[in-house]
C-alpha positions as CSV (number, residue, x, y, z in Angstrom):
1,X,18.4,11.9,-0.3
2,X,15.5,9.6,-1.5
3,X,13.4,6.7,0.1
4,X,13.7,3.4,-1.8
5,X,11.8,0.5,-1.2
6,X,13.7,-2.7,-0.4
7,X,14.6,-5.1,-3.4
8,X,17.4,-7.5,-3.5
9,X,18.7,-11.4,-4.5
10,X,17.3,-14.1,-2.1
11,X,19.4,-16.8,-0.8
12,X,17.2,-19.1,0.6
13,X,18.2,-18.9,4.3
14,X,16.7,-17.9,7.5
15,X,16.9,-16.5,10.7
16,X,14.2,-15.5,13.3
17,X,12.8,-14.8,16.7
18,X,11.4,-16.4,19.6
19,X,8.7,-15.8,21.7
20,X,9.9,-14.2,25.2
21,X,7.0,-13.6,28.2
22,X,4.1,-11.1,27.9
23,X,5.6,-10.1,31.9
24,X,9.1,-9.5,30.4
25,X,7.9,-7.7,27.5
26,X,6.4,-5.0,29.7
27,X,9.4,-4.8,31.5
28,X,11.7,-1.8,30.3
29,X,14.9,-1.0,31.8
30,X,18.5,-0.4,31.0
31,X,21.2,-2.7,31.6
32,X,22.4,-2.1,35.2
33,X,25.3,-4.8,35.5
34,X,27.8,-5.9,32.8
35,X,26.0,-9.6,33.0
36,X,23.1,-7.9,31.5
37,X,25.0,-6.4,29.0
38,X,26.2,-9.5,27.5
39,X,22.7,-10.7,27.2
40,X,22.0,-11.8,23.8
41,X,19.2,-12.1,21.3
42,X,20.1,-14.8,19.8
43,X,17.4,-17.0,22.2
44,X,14.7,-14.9,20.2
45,X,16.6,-15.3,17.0
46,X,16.9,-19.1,17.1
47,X,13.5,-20.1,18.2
48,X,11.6,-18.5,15.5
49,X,13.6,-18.5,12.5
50,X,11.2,-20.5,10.3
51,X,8.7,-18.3,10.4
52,X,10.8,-15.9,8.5
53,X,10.7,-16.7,4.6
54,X,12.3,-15.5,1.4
55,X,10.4,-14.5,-1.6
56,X,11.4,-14.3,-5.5
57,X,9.1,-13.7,-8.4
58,X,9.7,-13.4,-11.8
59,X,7.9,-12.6,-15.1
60,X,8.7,-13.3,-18.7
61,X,8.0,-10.7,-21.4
62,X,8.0,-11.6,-25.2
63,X,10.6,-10.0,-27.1
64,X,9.1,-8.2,-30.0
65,X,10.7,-9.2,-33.3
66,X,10.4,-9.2,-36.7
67,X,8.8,-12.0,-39.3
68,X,12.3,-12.6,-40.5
69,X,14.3,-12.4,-37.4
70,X,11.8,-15.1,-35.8
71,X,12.2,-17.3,-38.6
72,X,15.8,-17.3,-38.8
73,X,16.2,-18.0,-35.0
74,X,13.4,-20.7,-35.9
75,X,15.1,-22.2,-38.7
76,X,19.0,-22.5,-37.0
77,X,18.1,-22.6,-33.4
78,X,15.0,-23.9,-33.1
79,X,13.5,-27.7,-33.6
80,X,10.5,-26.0,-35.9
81,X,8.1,-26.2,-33.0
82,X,9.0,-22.4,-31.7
83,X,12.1,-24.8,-29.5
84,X,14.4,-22.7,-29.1
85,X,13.2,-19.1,-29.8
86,X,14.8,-16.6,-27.4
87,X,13.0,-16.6,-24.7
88,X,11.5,-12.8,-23.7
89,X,13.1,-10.7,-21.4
90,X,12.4,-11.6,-17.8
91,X,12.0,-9.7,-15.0
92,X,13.0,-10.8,-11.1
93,X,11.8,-9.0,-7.9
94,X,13.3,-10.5,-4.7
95,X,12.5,-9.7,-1.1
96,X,11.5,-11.6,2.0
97,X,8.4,-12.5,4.3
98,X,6.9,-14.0,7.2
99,X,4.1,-16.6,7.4
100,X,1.4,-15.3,9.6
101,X,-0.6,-18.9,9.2
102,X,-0.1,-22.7,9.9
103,X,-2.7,-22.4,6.3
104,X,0.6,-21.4,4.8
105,X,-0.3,-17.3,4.4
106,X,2.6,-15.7,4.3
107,X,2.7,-11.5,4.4
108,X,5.1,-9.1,2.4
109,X,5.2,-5.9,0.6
110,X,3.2,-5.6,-2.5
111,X,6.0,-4.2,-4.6
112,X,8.1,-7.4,-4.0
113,X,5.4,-9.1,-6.1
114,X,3.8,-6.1,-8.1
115,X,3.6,-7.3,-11.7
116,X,4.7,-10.7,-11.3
117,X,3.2,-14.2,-12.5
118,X,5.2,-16.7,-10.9
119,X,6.2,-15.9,-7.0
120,X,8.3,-18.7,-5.0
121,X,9.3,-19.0,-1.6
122,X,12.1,-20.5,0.2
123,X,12.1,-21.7,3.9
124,X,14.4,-21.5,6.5
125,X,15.0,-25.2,6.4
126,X,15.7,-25.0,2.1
127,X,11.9,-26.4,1.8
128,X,10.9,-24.1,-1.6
129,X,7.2,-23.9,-2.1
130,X,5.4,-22.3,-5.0
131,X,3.1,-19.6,-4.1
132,X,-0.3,-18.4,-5.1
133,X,-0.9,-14.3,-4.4
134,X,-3.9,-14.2,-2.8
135,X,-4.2,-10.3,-2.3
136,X,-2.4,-7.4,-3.5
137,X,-2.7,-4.2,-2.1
138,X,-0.5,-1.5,-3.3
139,X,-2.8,1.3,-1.0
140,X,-0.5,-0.3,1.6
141,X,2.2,-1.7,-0.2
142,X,1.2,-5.7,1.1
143,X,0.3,-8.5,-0.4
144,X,-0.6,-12.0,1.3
145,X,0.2,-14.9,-0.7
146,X,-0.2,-18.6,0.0
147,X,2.2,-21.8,-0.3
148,X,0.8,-24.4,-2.3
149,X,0.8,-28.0,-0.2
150,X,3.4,-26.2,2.3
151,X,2.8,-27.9,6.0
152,X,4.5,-28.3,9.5
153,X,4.8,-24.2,9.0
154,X,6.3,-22.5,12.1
155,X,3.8,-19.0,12.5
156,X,5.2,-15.8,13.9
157,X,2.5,-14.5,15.9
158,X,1.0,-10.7,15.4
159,X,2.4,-8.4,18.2
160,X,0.6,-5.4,19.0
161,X,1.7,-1.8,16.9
162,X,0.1,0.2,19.7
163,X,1.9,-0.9,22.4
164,X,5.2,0.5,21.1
165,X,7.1,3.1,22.5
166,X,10.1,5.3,21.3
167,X,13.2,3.3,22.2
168,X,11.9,0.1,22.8
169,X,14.1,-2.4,21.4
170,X,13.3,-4.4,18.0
171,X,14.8,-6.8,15.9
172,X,14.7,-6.6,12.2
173,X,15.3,-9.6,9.6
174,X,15.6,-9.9,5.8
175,X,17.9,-10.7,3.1
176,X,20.3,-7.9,2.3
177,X,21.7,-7.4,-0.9
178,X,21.2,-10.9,-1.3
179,X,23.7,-12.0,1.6
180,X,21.0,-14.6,2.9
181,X,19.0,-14.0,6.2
182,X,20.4,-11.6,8.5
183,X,19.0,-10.4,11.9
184,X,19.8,-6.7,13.1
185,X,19.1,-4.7,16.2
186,X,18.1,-1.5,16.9
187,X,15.6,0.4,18.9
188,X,11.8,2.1,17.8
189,X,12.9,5.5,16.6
190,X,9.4,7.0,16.0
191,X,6.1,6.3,15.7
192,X,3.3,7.5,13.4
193,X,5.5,8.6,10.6
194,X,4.2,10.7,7.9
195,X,4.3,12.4,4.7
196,X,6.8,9.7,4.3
197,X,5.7,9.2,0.7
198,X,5.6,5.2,0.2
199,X,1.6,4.4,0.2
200,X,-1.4,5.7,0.7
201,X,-1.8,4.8,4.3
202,X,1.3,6.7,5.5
203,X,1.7,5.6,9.5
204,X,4.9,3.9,9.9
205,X,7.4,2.6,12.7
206,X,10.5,4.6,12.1
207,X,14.0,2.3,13.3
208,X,17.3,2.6,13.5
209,X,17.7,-1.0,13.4
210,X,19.9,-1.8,9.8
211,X,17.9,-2.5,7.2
212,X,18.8,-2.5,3.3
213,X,17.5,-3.0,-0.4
214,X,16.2,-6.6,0.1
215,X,14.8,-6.5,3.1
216,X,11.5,-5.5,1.6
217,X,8.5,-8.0,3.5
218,X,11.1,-9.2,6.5
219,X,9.8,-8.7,10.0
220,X,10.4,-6.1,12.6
221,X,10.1,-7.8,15.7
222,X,9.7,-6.7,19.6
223,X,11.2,-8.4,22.3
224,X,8.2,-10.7,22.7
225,X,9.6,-12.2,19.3
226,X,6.2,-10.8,17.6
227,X,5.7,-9.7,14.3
228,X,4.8,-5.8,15.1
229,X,6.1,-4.6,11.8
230,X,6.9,-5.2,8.1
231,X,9.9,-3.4,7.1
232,X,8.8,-1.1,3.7
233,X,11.1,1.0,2.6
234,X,14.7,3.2,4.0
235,X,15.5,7.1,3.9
236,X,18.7,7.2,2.1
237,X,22.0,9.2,0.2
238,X,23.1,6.2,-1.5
239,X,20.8,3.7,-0.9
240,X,22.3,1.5,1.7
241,X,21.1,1.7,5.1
242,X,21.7,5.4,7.3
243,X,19.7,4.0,10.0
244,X,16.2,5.5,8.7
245,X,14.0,2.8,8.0
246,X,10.4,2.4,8.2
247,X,7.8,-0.5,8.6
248,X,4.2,-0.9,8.5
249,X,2.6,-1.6,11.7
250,X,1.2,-4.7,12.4
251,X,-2.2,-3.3,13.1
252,X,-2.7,-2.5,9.1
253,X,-1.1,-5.7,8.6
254,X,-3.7,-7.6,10.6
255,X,-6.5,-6.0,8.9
256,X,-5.2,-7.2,5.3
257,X,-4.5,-10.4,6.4
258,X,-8.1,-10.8,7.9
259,X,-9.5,-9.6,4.4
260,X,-7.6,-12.2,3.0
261,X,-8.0,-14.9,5.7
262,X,-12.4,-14.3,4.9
263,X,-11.1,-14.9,0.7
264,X,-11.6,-11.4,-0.1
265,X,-8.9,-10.3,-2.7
266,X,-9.3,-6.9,-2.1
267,X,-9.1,-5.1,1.2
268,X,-12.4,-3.8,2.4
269,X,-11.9,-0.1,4.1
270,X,-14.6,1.9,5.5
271,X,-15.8,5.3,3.4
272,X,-16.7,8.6,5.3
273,X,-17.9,10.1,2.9
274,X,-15.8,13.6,3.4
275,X,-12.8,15.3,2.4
276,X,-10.3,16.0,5.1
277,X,-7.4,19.0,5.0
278,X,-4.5,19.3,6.9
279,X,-4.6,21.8,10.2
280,X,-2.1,24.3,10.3
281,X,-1.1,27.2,12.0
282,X,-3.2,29.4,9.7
283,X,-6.2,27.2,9.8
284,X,-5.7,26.8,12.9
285,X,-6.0,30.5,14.3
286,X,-8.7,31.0,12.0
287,X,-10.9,28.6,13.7
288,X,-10.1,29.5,16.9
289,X,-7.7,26.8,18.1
290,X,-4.8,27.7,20.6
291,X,-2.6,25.0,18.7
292,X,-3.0,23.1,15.1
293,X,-4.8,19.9,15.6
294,X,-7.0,17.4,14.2
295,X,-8.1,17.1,10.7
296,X,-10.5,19.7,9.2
297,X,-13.5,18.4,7.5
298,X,-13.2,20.4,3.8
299,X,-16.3,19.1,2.2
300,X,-19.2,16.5,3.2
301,X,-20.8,14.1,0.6
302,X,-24.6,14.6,1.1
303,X,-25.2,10.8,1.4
304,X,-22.6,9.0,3.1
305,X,-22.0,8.2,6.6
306,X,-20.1,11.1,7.7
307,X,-23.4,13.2,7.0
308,X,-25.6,10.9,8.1
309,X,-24.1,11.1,11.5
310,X,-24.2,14.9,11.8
311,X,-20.3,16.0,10.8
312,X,-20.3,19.1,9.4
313,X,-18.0,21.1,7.1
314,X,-15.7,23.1,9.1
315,X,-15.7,20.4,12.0
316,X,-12.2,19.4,13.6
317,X,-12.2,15.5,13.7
318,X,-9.8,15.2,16.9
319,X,-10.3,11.5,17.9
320,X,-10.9,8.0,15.9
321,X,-12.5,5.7,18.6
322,X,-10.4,7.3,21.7
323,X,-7.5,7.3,19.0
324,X,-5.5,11.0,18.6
325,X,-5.4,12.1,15.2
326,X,-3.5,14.9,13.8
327,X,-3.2,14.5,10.4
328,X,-5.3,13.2,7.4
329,X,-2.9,10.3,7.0
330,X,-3.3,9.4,10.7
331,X,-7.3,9.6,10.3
332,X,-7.1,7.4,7.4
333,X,-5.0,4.6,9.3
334,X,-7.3,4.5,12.2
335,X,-10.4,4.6,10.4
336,X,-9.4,1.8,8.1
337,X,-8.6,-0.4,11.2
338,X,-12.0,-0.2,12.1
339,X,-13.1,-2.4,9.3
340,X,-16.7,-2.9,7.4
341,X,-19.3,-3.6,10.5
342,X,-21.2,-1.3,12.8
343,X,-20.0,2.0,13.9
344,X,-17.1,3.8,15.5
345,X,-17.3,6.6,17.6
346,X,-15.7,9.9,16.1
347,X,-15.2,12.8,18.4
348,X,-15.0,16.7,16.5
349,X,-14.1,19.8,17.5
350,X,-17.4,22.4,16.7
351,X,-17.2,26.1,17.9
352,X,-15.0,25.0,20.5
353,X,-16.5,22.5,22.0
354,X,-16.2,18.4,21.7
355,X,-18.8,16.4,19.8
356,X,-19.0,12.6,19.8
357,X,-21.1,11.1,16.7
358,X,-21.3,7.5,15.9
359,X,-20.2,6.8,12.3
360,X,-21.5,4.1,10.2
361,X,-18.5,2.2,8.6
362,X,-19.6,1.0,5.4
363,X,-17.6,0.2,1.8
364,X,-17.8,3.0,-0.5
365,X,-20.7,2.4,-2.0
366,X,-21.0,2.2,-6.3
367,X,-23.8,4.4,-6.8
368,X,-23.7,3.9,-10.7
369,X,-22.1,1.6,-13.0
370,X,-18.7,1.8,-13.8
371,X,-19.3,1.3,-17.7
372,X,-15.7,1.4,-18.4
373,X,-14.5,2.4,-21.7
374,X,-11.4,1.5,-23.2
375,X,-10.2,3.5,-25.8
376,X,-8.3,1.7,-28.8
377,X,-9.7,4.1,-31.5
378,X,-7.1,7.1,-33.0
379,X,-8.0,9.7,-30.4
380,X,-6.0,11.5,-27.4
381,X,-7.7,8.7,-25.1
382,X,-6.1,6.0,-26.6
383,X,-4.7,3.5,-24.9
384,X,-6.6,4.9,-21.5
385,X,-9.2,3.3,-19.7
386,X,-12.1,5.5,-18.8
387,X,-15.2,4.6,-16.2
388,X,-17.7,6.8,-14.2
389,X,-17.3,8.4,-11.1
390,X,-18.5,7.3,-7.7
391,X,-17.6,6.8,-4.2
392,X,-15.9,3.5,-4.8
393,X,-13.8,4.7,-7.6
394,X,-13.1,8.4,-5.8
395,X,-11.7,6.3,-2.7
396,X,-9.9,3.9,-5.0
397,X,-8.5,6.8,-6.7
398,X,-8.1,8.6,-3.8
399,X,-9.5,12.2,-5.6
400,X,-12.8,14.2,-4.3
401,X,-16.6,12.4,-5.4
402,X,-18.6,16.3,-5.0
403,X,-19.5,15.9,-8.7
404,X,-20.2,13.0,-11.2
405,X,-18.2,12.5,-14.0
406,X,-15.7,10.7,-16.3
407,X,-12.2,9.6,-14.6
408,X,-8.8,8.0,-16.2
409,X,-9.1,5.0,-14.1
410,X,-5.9,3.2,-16.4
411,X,-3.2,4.5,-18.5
412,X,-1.4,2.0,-21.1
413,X,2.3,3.9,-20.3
414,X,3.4,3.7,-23.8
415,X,-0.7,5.2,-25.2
416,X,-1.2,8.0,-26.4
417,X,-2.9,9.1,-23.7
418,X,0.0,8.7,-21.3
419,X,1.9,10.0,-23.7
420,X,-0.2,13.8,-24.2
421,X,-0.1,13.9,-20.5
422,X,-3.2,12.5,-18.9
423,X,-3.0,11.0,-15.5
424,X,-4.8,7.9,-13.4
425,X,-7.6,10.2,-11.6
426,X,-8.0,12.7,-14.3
427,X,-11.9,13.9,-14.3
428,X,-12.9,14.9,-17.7
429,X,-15.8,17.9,-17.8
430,X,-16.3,18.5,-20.8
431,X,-15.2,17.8,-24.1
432,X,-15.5,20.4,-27.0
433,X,-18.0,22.4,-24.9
434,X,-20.1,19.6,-24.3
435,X,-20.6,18.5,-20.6
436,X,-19.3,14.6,-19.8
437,X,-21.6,13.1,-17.5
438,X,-20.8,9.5,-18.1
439,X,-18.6,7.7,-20.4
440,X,-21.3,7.0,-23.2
441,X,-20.7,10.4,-24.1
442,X,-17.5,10.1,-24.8
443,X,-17.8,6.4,-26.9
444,X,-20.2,9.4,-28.9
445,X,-17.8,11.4,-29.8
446,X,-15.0,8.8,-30.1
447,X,-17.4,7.7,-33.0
448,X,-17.4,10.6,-34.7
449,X,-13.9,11.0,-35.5
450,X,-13.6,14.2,-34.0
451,X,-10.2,16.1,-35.0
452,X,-9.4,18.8,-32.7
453,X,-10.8,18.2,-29.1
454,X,-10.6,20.7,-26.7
455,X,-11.1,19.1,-23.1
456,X,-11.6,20.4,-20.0
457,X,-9.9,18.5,-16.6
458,X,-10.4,18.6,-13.4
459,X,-7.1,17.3,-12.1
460,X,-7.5,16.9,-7.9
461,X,-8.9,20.3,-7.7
462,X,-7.4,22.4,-10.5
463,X,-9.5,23.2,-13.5
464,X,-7.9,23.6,-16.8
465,X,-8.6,23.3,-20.7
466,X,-6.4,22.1,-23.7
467,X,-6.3,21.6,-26.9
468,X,-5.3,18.2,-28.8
469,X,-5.4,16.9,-32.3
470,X,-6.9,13.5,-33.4
């Protein structure tokens, strides 16, 4: 069994959704009559089919050749201008999308479009529009691009995550393996899925409507015809659809799209400023809880907002702004949602008894320059990318920021480094018995031509030393 994200040939065609009540949305009942059995979807499906896009990207890479072999192919195929070389290799990544703005933003999953330079997308109407990527964010595997002189776009409006139940109805839309647009039906499955293993921000809408490699980016869609999901990525045997699929929910994808509506290209997330563990049984009975619940604060950086407004290690964060959480994957969804501004109320579980603090949300802050350092010289660093630690890398990185240091921030795959076994988030200690403190020290050392370095690692809590030649 294995979860694969959804990749597949585009056809440019579409199908979609339309807009039903807010009244009948909140209406949920079965079928009582065999009239309201034969009710159909396909009211839903036809008004809001443009909204519903497909999107192909491609990237060439240069062959590498020889002096000779590019000559020859020069000399008997080519006009002496470089017409006519073989081209490079190229690389195609198709999925689908939906466009959340008359601007012409359109939303889809990150890893349709990761490593790409050209993306292109193709309307319901066979309107084909080149496409700019405005944001990438592969924390939670979206990315917003934006068609380039697209207008008389139809919008599928943002529905509300929240407002899901289990076994509420939904509509899901993509391209399958390339088949063109196809609509499926199913119902909500689960909510707040977890340790699902797809992005960092692990809180998906679990359905069993069909969904398959391709429909990566397409919509999930309630019976308001509202965009309340973007399908990710499917549980699978063999890789077609067993009715596990997930999507993320249209709360996270509101909040990147607003970063990217305000011409950020980055998402901007709140920092704590603490280190959160799971709650289990054991941890559980040992801090006196009749149940495991919450999220147990492991460690508390001395000056970020999480100390500031009085959280203590060993405190039980229960509650996100009236929010349950019960895991550190459902903390970080609902703290994220609560953007850059103000403060957010945070309730904790303290010898028993509920505390509500006020938490400043605030970027992680860069409390020294990166000074980043990449490595080209004959060393077991080469081909890495090395920068110093602070909050904004740690939450980047997504390792602890309780000391400064040195961290592998980039690996070249085919380095040196990658290749001896260091890893993006690596913290480097020390270096033949000298303490790293920032990566000057290192550039030092680099100079010297050292020959055998012996290098200590901190590698997301576990310590170790090895050896390595020059």
């Amino acid at each position: 069994m294995f979860l694969k994200s959804l990749d597949a040939p585009l056809i440019a065609l579409a199908l979609g959704l339309a807009a039903l009540t807010s009244a009948e949305a909140q209406t949920r009942a079965a079928p009582e009559t065999k009239a309201q059995v034969q009710l159909s979807f396909a009211p839903i499906v036809r008004e809001t089919a443009p909204a519903v896009v497909n999107v192909y990207a491609t990237r060439t890479e240069r062959r590498q050749q020889n002096a000779y072999m590019e000559d020859f192919f020069r000399r008997y195929f080519g006009d002496g201008n470089g017409q006519g070389v073989p081209p490079g290799r190229q690389q195609s990544s198709l999925g689908s999308g939906v466009i959340v703005d008359p601007s012409g933003l359109v939303v889809t999953n990150n890893h349709v479009i990761e490593n790409m330079t050209e993306v292109k997308v193709a309307l319901a109407d066979k309107r084909e529009y080149e496409a700019q990527i405005v944001l990438r964010d592969s924390r939670t595997d979206l990315a917003v691009l934006k068609l380039k002189n697209a207008s008389g776009l139809q919008v599928l409006p943002l529905g509300d995550s929240d407002a899901l139940q289990v076994g509420d109805l939904v509509l899901a839309i993509g391209n399958p393996f390339g088949v063109g647009q196809t609509v499926t039906q199913g119902i909500v499955s689960a909510l707040a899925r977890t340790q699902v293993g797809i992005s960092d921000y692990q809180f998906f809408i679990q359905t069993d409507a069909a969904i398959n490699p391709g429909n990566s980016g397409g919509a999930l869609i309630d019976m308001s015809g509202r965009l309340i999901g973007i399908n990710t990525a499917i549980f699978s045997r063999s890789g077609g659809n067993v009715g596990i699929g997930f999507a993320i929910p249209s709360r996270m994808v509101r909040a990147v799209i607003d970063s990217a509506r305000g011409g950020s290209r980055v998402v901007k997330r709140p920092w704590l400023g603490a280190q959160l563990q799971a709650v289990d049984g054991e941890i559980g009975t040992s801090l006196g809880l009749d149940r495991p619940t919450g999220v147990l604060v492991a460690s508390v950086y001395e000056n970020g907002p999480a100390a500031e407004a009085g959280i203590k290690r060993g405190d039980v964060i229960t509650e996100v702004d009236g929010q349950q959480v019960d895991s550190p994957d459902a903390f970080g969804y609902r703290f994220t949602l609560k953007g850059v501004d103000g403060r957010t109320p945070i309730t904790v579980l303290r010898g028993g008894k509920s505390v509500a603090v006020q938490v400043k949300l605030i970027p992680p802050p860069e409390t020294r320059p990166r000074n980043p350092l990449q490595v080209r010289t004959r060393s077991p660093f080469t081909g890495s990318t090395l920068v110093n630690l602070s909050p904004a890398v740690a939450d980047e990185l997504q390792i602890d920021v309780s000391q400064d240091g040195v961290v592998v921030a980039d690996l070249d795959e085919t380095g040196v480094a990658a290749r001896v076994g260091f890893q993006k988030g690596d913290l480097i200690l020390a270096i033949n018995d000298q303490k790293i403190a920032e990566t000057k020290d290192i550039e030092r050392l680099l100079q010297r031509g050292e020959r055998y370095w012996e290098i200590t690692i901190n590698r997301r809590g576990r310590v170790f030393t090895t050896m390595l030649g020059g």
